[in-house]
C-alpha positions as CSV (number, residue, x, y, z in Angstrom):
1,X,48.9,118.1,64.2
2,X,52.6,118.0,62.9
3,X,54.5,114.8,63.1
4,X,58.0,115.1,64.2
5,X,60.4,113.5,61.3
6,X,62.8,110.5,61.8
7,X,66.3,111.4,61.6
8,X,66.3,108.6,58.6
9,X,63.8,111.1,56.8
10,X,65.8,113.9,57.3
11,X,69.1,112.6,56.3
12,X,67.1,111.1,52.9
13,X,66.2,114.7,52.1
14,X,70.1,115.4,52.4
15,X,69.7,117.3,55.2
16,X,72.4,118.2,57.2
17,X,73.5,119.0,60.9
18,X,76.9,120.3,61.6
19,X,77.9,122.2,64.6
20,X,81.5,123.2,65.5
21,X,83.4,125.6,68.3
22,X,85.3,128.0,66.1
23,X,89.0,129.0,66.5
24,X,87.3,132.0,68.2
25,X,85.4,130.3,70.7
26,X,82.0,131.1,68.5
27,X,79.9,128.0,68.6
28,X,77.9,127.5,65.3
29,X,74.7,125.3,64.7
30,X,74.0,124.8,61.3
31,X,71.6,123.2,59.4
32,X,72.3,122.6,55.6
33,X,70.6,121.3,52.4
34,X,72.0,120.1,49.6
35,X,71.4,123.0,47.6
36,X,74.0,125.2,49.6
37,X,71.4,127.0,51.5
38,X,71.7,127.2,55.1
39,X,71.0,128.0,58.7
40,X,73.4,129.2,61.2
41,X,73.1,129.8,64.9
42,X,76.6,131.7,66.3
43,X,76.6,132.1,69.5
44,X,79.4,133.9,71.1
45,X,79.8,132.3,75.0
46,X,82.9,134.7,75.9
47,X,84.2,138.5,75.4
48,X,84.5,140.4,72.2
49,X,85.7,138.8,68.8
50,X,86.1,139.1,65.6
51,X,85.4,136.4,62.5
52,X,87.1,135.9,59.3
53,X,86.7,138.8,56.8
54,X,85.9,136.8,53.9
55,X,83.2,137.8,50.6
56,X,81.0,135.5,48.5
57,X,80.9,135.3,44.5
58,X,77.1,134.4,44.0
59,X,75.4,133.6,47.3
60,X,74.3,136.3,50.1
61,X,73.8,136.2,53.7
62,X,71.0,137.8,55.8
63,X,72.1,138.1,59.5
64,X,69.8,139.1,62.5
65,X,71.0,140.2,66.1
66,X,69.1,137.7,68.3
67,X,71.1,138.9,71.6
68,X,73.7,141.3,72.2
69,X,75.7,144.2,69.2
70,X,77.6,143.6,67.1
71,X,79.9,145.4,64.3
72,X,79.4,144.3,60.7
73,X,82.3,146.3,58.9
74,X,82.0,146.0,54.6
75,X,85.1,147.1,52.3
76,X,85.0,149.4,49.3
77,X,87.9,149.4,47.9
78,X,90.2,151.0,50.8
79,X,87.5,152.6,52.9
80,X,86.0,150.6,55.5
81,X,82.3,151.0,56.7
82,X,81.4,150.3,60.3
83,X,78.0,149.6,61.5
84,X,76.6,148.5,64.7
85,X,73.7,146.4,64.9
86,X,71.6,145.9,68.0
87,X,69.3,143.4,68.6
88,X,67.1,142.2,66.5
89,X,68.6,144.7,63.2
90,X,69.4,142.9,60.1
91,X,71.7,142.8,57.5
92,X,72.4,141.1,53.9
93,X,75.8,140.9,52.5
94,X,76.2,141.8,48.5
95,X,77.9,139.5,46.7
96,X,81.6,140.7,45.8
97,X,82.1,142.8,48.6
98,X,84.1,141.7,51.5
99,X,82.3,141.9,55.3
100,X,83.3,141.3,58.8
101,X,81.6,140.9,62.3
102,X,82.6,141.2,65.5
103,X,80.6,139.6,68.4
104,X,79.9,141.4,71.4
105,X,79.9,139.4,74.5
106,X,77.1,136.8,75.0
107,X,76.1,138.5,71.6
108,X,74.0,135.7,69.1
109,X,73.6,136.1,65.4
110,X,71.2,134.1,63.1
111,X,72.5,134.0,59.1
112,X,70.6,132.3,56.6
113,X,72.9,131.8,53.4
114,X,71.0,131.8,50.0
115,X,70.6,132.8,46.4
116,X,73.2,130.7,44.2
117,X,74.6,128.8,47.3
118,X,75.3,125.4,44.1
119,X,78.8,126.0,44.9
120,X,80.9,127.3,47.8
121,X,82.5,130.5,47.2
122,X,83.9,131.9,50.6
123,X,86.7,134.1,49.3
124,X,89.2,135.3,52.3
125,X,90.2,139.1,52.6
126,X,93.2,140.0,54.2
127,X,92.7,143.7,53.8
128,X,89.3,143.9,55.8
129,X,91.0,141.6,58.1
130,X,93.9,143.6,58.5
131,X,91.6,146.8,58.9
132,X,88.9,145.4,61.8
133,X,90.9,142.6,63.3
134,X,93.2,144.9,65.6
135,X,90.2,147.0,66.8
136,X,88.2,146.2,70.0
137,X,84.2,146.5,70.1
138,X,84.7,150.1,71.7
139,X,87.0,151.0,69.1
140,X,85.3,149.8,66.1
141,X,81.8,151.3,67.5
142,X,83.5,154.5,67.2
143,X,83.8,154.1,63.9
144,X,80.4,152.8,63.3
145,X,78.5,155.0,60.6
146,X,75.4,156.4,62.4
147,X,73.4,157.5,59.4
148,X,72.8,153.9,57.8
């Protein structure tokens, strides 16, 4: 039978819980290691909205739909590709090129970052951010590319 661990045993393995209401109004429940590897639960309580468009140098992130769409949008270059997810679809990110998501209402993601996570790399984009962040769910689901 499993044995539930102390929070002392955790902590000594440098596990980490850090949870946090985003300037969105996203709520994220992470669990961390000390290897950079991680857990996230995003959970989007309200309407529509967008995160940060940002890209990572080494380390990936594989996102499941657990409730709800959402938009993931990726930039090559100056085209932007629009994809809507339903529940329970997937997607990993490809180091180097910039992504976005937007949550649908009530909408709730699960992202497990790994691969070289040794050192943060979160790099911002302004231009994915200036190409999704003015478009509503509808808009961007017209968008969306129906033949991935």
């Amino acid at each position: 039978m499993p044995t539930p661990l102390s929070e002392q045993e955790v902590s000594a393995r440098g596990i980490m819980l850090r949870h946090e209401k985003m300037d969105n109004g996203e709520l994220r429940f992470r669990l961390a290691a000390p290897d950079g590897t991680c857990y996230i639960r995003c959970e989007n309580p309200g309407g529509e909205t967008w995160e940060n468009s940002h890209s990572h140098a080494a380390l990936q992130e594989w996102t499941v739909v657990q409730k709800g769409q959402v938009i993931y949008a990726e930039q090559y270059g100056e085209k932007t590709v629009y994809r809507l997810l339903d529940t329970w679809d997937t997607v990993i990110t490809t180091p180097g090129i910039p992504h976005n998501i937007c949550m649908g209402p009530d909408s709730v993601i699960l992202t497990v970052k790994f691969g070289d996570c040794a050192s943060p790399d979160w790099v911002p984009s302004e231009l994915l951010d200036r190409h999704t962040k003015p478009l509503t769910f509808k808009q961007a689901q017209k968008l969306c590319d129906t033949g991935i």
